[in-house]
C-alpha positions in Angstrom: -15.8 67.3 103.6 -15.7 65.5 107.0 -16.5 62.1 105.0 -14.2 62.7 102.7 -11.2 63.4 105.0 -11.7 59.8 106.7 -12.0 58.2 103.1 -8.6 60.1 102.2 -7.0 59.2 105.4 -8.5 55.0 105.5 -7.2 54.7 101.9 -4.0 56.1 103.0 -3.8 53.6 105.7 -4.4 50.5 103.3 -1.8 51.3 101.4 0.6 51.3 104.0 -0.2 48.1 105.7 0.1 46.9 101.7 4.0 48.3 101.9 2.6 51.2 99.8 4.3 54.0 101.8 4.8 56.4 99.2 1.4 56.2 98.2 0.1 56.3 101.5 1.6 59.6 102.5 -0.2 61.1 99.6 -3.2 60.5 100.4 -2.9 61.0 104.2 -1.5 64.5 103.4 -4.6 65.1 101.0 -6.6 64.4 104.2 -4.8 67.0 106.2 -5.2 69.7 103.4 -8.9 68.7 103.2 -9.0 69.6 107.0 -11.6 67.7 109.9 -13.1 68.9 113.3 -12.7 65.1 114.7 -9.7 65.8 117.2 -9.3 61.5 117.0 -9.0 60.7 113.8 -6.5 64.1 113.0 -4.8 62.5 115.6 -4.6 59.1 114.1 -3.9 60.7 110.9 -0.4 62.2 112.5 0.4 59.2 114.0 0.0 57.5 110.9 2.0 59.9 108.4 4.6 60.0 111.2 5.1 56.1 110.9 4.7 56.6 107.3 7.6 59.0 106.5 9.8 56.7 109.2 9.6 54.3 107.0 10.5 56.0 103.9 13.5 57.0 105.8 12.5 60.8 105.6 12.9 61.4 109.5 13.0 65.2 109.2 9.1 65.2 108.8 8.5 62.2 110.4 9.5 64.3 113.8 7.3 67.2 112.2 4.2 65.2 112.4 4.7 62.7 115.6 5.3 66.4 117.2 2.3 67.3 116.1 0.6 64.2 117.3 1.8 65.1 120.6 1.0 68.5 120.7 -3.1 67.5 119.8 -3.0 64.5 122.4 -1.6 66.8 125.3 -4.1 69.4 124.2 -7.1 67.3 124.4 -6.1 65.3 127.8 -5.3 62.3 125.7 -3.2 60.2 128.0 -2.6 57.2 125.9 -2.2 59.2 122.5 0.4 61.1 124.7 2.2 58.0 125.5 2.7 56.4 122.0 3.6 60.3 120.6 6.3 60.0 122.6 7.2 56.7 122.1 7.0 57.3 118.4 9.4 60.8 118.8 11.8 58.2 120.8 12.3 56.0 117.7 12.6 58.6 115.6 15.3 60.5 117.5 17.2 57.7 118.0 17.5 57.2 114.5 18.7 60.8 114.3 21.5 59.6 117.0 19.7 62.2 119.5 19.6 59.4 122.2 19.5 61.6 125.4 16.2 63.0 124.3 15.4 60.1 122.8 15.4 58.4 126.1 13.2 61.3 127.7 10.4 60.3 125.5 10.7 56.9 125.8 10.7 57.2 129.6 7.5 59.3 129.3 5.7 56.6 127.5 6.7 54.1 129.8 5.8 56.5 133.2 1.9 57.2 131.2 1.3 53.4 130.4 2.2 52.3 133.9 -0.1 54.9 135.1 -2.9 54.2 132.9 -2.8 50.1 133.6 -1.7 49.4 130.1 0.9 46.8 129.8 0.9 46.9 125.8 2.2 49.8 126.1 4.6 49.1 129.3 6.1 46.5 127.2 6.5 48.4 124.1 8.4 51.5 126.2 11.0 48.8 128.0 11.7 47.7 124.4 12.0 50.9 122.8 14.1 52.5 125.7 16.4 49.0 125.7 16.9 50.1 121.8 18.0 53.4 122.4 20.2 52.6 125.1 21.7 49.3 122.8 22.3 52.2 119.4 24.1 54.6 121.6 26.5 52.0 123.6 27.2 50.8 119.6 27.6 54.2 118.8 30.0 54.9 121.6 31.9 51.7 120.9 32.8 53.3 117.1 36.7 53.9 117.4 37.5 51.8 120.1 40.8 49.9 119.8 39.6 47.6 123.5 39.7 43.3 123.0 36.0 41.9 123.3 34.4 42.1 126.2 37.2 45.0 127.7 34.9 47.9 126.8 34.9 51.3 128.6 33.2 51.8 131.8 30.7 54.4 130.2 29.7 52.0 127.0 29.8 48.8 129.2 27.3 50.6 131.4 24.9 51.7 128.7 24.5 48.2 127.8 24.2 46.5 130.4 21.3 49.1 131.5 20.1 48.0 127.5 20.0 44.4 128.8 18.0 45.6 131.8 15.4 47.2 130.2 14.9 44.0 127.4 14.9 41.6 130.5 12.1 43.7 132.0 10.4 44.1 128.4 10.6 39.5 128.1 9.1 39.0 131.3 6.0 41.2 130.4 5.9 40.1 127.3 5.7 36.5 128.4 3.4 37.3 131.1 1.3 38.5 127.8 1.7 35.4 125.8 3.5 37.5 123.1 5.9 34.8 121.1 6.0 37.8 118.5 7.5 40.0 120.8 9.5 37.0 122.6 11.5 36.6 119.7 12.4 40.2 119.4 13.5 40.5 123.1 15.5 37.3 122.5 17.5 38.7 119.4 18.5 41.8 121.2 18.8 40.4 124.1 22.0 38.2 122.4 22.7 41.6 120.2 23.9 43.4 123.3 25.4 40.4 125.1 27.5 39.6 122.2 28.7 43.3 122.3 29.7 43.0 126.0 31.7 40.1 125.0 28.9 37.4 127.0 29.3 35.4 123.7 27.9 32.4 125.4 24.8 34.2 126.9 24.7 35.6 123.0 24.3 32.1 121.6 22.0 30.9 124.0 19.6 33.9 123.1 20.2 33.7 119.5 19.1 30.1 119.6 15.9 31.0 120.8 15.3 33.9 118.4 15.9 31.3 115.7 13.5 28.8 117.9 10.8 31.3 117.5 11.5 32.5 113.9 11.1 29.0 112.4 7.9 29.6 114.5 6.6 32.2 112.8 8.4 31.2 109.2 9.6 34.6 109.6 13.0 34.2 107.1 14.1 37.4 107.5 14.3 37.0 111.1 15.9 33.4 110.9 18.6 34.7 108.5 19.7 37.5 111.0 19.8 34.9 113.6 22.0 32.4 112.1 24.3 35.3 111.2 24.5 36.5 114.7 25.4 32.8 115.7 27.6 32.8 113.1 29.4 36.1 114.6 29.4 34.4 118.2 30.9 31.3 117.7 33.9 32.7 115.8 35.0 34.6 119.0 34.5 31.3 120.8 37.4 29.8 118.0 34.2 27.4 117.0 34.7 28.2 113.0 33.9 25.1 111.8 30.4 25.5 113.2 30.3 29.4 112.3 30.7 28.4 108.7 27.6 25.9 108.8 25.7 28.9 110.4 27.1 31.5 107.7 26.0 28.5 104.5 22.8 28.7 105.9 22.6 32.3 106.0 23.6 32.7 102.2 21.1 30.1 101.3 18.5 32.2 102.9 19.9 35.3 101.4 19.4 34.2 98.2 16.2 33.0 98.7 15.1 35.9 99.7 16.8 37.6 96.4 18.7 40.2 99.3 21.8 41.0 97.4 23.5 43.1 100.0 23.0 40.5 102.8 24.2 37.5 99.9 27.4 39.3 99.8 27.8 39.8 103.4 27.6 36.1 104.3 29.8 35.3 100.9 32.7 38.1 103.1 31.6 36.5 106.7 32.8 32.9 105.0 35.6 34.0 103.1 37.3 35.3 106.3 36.3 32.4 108.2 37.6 29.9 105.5 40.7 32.1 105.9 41.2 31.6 109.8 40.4 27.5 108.8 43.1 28.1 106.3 41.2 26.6 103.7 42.6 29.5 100.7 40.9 28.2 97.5 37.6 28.2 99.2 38.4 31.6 101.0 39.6 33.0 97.4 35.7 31.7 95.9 33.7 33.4 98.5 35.9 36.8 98.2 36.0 36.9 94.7 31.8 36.2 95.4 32.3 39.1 97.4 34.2 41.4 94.9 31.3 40.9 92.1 28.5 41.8 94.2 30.0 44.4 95.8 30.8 45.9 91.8 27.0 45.0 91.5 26.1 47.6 93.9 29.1 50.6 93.7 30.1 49.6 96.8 33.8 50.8 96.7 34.7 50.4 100.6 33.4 46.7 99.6 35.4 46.2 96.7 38.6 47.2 98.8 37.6 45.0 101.8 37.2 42.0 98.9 40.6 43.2 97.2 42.6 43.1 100.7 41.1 39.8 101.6 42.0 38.3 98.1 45.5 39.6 98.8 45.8 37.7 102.3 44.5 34.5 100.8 46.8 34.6 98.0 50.1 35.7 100.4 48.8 32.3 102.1 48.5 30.3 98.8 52.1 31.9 98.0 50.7 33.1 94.6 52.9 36.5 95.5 52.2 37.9 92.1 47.7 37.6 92.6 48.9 38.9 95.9 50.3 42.1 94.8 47.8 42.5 92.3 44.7 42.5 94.5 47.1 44.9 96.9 47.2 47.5 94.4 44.1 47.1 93.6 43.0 47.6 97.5 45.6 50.8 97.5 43.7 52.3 94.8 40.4 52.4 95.9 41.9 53.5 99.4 42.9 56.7 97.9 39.7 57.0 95.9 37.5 56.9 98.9 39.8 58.8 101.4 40.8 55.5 103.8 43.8 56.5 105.4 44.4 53.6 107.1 43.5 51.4 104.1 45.7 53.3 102.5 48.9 53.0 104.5 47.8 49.2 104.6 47.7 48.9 101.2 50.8 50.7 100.7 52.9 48.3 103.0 51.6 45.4 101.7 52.5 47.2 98.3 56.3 47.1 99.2 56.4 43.9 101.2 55.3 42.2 98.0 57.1 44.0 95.9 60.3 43.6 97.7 59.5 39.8 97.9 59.0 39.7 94.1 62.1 42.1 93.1 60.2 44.1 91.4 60.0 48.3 91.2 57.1 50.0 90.3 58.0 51.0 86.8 58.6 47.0 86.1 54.4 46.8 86.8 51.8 47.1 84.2 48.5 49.1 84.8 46.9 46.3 82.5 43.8 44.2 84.3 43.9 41.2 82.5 44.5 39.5 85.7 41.7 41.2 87.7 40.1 38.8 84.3 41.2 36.1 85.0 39.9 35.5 88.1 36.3 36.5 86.8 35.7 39.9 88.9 34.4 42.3 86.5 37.6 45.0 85.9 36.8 49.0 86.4 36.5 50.7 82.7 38.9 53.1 82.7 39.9 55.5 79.8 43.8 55.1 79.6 45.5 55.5 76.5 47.3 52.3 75.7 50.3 54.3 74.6 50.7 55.9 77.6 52.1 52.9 79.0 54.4 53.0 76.0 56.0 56.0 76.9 56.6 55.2 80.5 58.7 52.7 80.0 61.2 54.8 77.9 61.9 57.2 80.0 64.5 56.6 82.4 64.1 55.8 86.3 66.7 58.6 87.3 64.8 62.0 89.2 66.4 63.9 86.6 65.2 62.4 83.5 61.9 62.4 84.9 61.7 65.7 85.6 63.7 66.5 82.0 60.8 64.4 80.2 57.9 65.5 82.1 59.2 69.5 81.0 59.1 68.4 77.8 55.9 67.0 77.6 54.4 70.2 79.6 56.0 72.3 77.0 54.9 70.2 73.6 51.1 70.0 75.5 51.1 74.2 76.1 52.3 74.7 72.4 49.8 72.1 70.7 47.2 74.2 73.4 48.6 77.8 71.8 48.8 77.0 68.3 44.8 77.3 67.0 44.4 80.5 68.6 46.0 84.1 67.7 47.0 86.3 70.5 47.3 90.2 70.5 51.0 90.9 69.4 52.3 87.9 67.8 52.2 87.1 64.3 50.8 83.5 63.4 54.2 82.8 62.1 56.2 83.1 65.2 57.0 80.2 66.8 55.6 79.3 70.8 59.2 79.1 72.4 59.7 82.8 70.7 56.8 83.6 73.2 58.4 84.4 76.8 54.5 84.8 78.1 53.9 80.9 77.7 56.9 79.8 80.0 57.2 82.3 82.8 54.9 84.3 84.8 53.2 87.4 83.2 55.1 90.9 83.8 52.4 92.8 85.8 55.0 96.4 84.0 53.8 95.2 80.5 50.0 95.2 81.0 47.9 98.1 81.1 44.6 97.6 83.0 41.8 100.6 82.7 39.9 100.8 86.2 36.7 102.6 86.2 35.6 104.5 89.0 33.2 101.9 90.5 36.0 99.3 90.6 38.5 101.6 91.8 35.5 102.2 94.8 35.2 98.5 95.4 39.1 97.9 95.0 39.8 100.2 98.3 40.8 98.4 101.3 38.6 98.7 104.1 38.2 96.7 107.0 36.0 93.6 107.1 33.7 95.2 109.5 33.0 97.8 106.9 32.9 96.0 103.5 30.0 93.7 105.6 28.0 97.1 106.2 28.1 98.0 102.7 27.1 95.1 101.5 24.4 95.0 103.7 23.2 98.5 103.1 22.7 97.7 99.4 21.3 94.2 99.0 19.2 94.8 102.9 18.1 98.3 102.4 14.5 97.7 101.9 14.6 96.0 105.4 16.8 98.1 107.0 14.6 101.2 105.8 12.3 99.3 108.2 14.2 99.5 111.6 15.2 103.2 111.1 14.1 105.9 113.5 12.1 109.0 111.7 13.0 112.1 113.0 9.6 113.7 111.3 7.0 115.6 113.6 3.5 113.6 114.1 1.1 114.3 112.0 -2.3 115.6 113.6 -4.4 112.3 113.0 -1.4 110.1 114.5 -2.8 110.7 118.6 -6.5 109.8 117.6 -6.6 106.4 119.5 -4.3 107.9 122.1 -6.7 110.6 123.0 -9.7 108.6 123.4 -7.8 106.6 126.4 -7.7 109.3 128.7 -7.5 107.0 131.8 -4.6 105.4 130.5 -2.9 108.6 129.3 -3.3 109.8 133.2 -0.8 107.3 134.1 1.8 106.9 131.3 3.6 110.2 129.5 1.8 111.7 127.3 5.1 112.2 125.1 6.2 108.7 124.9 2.3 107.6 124.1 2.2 110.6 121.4 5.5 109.5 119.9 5.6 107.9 116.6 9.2 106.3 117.3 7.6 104.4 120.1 5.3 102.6 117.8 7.5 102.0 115.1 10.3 100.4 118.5 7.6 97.9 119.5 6.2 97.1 116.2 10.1 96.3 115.4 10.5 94.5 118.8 7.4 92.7 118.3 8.3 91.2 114.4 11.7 90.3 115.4 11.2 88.4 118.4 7.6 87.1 117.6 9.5 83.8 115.8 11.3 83.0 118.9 8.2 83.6 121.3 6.3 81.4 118.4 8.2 78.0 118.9 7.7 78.7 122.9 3.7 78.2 122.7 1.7 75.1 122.1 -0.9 76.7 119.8 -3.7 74.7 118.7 -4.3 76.6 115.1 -1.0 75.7 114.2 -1.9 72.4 113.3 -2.6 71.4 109.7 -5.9 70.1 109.2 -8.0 70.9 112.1 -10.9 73.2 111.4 -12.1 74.6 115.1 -15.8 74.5 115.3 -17.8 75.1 118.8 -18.2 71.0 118.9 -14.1 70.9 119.5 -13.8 74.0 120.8 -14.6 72.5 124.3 -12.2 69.9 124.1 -9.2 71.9 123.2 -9.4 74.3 125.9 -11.8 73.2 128.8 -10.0 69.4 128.9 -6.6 70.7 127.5 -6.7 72.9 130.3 -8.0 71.2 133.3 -4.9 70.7 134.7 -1.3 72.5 134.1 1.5 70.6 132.4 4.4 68.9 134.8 7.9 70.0 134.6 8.7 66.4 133.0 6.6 67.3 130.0 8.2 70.7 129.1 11.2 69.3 130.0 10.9 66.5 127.4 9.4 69.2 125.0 12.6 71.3 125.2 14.8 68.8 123.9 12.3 67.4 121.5 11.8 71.3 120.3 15.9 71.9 119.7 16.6 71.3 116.4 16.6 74.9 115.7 19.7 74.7 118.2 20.7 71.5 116.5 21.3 73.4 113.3 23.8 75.7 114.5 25.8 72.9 115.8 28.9 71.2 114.4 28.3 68.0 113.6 30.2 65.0 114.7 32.6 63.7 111.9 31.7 60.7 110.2 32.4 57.1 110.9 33.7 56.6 107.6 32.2 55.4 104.3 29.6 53.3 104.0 30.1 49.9 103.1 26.4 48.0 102.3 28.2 44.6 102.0 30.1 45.0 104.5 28.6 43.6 107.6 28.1 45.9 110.6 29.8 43.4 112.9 32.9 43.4 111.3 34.7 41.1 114.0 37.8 40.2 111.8 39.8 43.4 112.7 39.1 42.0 116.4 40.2 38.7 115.3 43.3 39.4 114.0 44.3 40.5 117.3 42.7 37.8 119.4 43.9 34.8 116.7 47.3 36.5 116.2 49.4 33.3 116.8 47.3 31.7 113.9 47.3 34.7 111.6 51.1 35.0 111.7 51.4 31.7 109.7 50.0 33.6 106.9 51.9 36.6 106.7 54.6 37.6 104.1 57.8 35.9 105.0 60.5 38.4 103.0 62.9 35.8 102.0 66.8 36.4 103.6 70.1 34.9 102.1 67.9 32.8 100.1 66.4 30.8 103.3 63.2 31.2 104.6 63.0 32.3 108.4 59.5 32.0 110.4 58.7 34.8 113.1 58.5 33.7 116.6 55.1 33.3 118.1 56.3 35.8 120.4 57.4 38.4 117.8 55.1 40.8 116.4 55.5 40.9 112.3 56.3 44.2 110.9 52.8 45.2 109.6 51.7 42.0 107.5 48.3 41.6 105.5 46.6 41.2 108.3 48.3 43.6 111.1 
């Protein structure tokens, strides 16, 4: 068995350094069912299938087992196994977006490996506690209308303690000789400079990243570098170098046959061409964009392409593309609930429109020229002749409303005619039926209650309806709870009687009393759950089979010295997501948008480049003369307002 569990649990572990993660969960799970006395390797096992279900993105359990990790390592006086447990819980809350605790575990990973001389592990805790700090300033900077660099005192302070800890975590890892590590230090490092609006310090880290990238031939790491100095220099008005960045960046994207990063660097250059007000070339890497993004059902993508495609052609003065793509980006603003997309789109809508001298019934739902320009059009089931009838009927309220009756009435009458109904002959026609047009007359229907309805149809009070329901579906556990006014039975005092020293000090009635019993065995089974998640109990954990060779280890070194307030401290917050789940949670960001990069900088753009951007605004032409805004006059809500 013991041989057996290590084979299970070494297979497990080759197939996740092969990328195998699925497969390696399976077999480390077989291991833990099959059990082993060996407190190391159970441990290693955790550890492992924590890291494992990380990876597969299934954090839930990946908590489960890194808690268990740590529970087994703090039992058995494991000091180093304590510190990466905790360093592993750290990542994984922060995934969750639990940074606070997050940051407790991290911090006691760092406190054990400076204790225990191990600068590995020092160097691993700076980094991880500079990550934590780096998500939740980008978290907190979600929302926020501020100019770059103007952040709020809170976020600005998060990350500049973020660039604290990754300064710490370079020298170490310097003083190591870890380029590896260098590198990763370096690219955050310009990560959370370029959020504090340091986009000079940004660029001089990124270069280094990509230094050390090229190093390693690690493309995956040189394509998120050029990106990010791609993302500085267009804040520093650099484009035309931004755009040699972002060509490299797609060439690398492709290469490495990453669809959802391709697309990204196609959006990144199509904005940039935009602000070098080079349109065709803009128009090419949106419409790049658009395909990819209908590739992957990304809709918030597909609007983001649509609404750039619309500011390109506004600047090539192709007013009817314009509108087209504009509708195109109000529909799928309403599909995926973006009210600000929405009341974009819409303005855009009627600017164009407006320009054009157009109204909406003189527009045609065809796509043909979504065609045209080679984006693959949305299937959609329209009847062709639907169109048809819209444009007969008049524009007027009145005749709309007249029409739509109509059609309402013909539908309900095509919808009556197959089926016979009580009291009407098949003959008589549907407007001879006053039951189809207004609401039913409660005096001509006849409605036979039987006595169990007429119970449930009383009105009681909430509080009571909640009893009832409660007494009939519950009654087999609230049977349970009741007090039982019978008399004891002669063989109930039998234990009692032989404790005669304990019978001299307590009541004999209470003792004797059959209610008593039945109040702590209730008190005991209802509050045994809670009292459970308060103890650290060894025979909890899957897969350990106490023998007298462990036996030893998990009490006489698990005990040898009692736990600090830090630890249960830390183990409280890492031990609330029973809490968690009666919590609201936070609303969301918004949809995702996969190729869509997360550094979306253009919305800060428009604001920063707002001279430039206004030359490529709708210009609504006046007593047939065309007027230009001041650069001192805001535009009412252009394209790219």
């Amino acid at each position: 068995m013991e041989a057996s569990c290590l084979e299970l649990a070494l297979e497990g572990e080759r197939l996740c350094k092969a990328g195998d993660f699925k497969g390696g969960t399976a077999f480390f799970e077989a291991a833990v069912q099959v059990g082993t006395e060996d407190l190391k390797t159970l441990s290693a096992i955790y550890s492992q299938l924590g890291n494992a279900y990380f990876y597969l993105k299934e954090y839930g359990k990946a908590l489960e087992y890194h808690k268990h990790d740590l529970t087994l390592a703090r039992t058995i006086g494991d000091k180093i196994g304590e510190g990466k447990a905790s360093g592993n819980l750290g990542n994984t809350l922060k995934v969750l977006g639990r940074f606070d605790e997050a940051v407790v575990c991290c911090q006691r990973h760092l406190d054990i490996s400076q204790e225990q001389g191990d600068k590995v592990g020092e160097a691993r805790a700076l980094y991880n506690i500079g990550n934590v700090l780096h998500a939740k300033g980008k978290q907190q900077l979600w929302g926020c209308t501020q100019e770059p660099g103007e952040l709020p005192s809170d976020v600005r302070e998060t990350l500049q303690k973020a660039t604290g800890f990754y300064e710490m975590n370079l020298c170490l890892v310097k003083e190591l000789g870890d380029r590896a590590a260098q590198g990763r230090a370096y690219g955050n490092l310009g990560n959370t400079h370029y959020l504090l609006g340091n986009f000079v310090e940004a660029i001089k880290f990124h270069r280094q990243r990509l230094s050390i990238a090229k190093e390693f031939g690690d493309k995956a790491a040189e394509r998120r570098a050029y990106s990010n100095l791609g993302n500085a220099l267009i804040f520093l008005g650099q484009f035309n170098s931004a755009t040699e960045y972002y060509r490299k960046t797609l060439q690398l994207s492709r290469q490495l046959r990453d669809q959802v990063m391709e697309a990204q660097a196609c959006y990144s250059l199509g904005n940039t061409y935009t602000l070098l007000q080079q349109y065709e070339r803009a128009v090419d890497y949106h419409l790049k964009h658009l395909c990819i993004a209908q590739e992957l059902n990304d809709r918030v993508g597909e609007g983001r392409a649509c609404w750039s495609l619309g500011n390109a052609y506004v600047s090539l003065g192709n007013h009817k593309q314009a509108l087209h793509y504009a509708r195109k980006h109000l529909d799928i603003s309403r599909e995926i609930g973006d009210r600000n997309g929405e009341l974009t789109a819409r303005m855009n809508v009627e600017q164009l429109m407006e320009a054009l001298g157009v109204n909406e019934s003189d527009l045609s739902p065809s796509s043909s020229e979504f065609e045209m320009q080679g984006a693959r059009p949305k299937i959609t089931k329209r009847n062709s002749m639907d169109s048809v009838e819209l444009w007969k009927y008049p524009t007027d309220k009145n005749g709309d409303n007249q029409n739509l009756e109509n059609m309402q009435r013909r539908s309900r009458n095509q919808l009556s005619q197959p089926g016979k109904r009580k009291g009407y002959s098949d003959s008589q026609s549907s407007d001879e039926r006053p039951w189809l047009d207004s609401p039913v007359d409660t005096d001509d229907i006849t409605v036979q209650v039987t006595p169990t309805v007429s119970k449930l149809g009383r009105d009681p009070s909430d509080e009571d309806c909640f009893f009832d329901l409660l007494s009939k579906f519950q009654s087999s556990r609230m049977d349970d709870q009741r007090c039982h006014l019978d008399e004891a039975q002669n063989g109930d005092n039998k234990e009692s009687a032989a404790n005669t020293s304990l019978n001299e000090m307590i009541d004999p009635a209470i003792t004797t009393s059959p209610q008593t019993e039945e109040l702590f065995d209730l008190i005991a089974s209802s509050q045994s759950r809670r009292l459970d998640d308060q103890r650290v109990s060894v025979g909890n954990l899957p897969g350990l089979r106490i023998t007298h060779n462990n036996l030893g280890h998990l009490v006489g070194e698990g005990d040898h010295q009692g736990p600090s307030d830090d630890f249960f401290n830390m183990l409280i917050k890492c031990q609330s997501s029973r809490i968690d789940d009666q919590r609201c949670s936070p609303p969301e960001a918004g949809p995702h948008a996969p190729t869509v990069p997360d550094e979306d900088f253009f919305s800060l753009i428009q604001r920063v480049q707002a001279k430039r951007m206004d030359e490529q605004r709708v210009q609504l032409p006046s007593d047939d003369q065309d007027s230009s805004p001041s650069p001192d006059q805001e535009p009412p809500g252009g394209f790219l307002s």
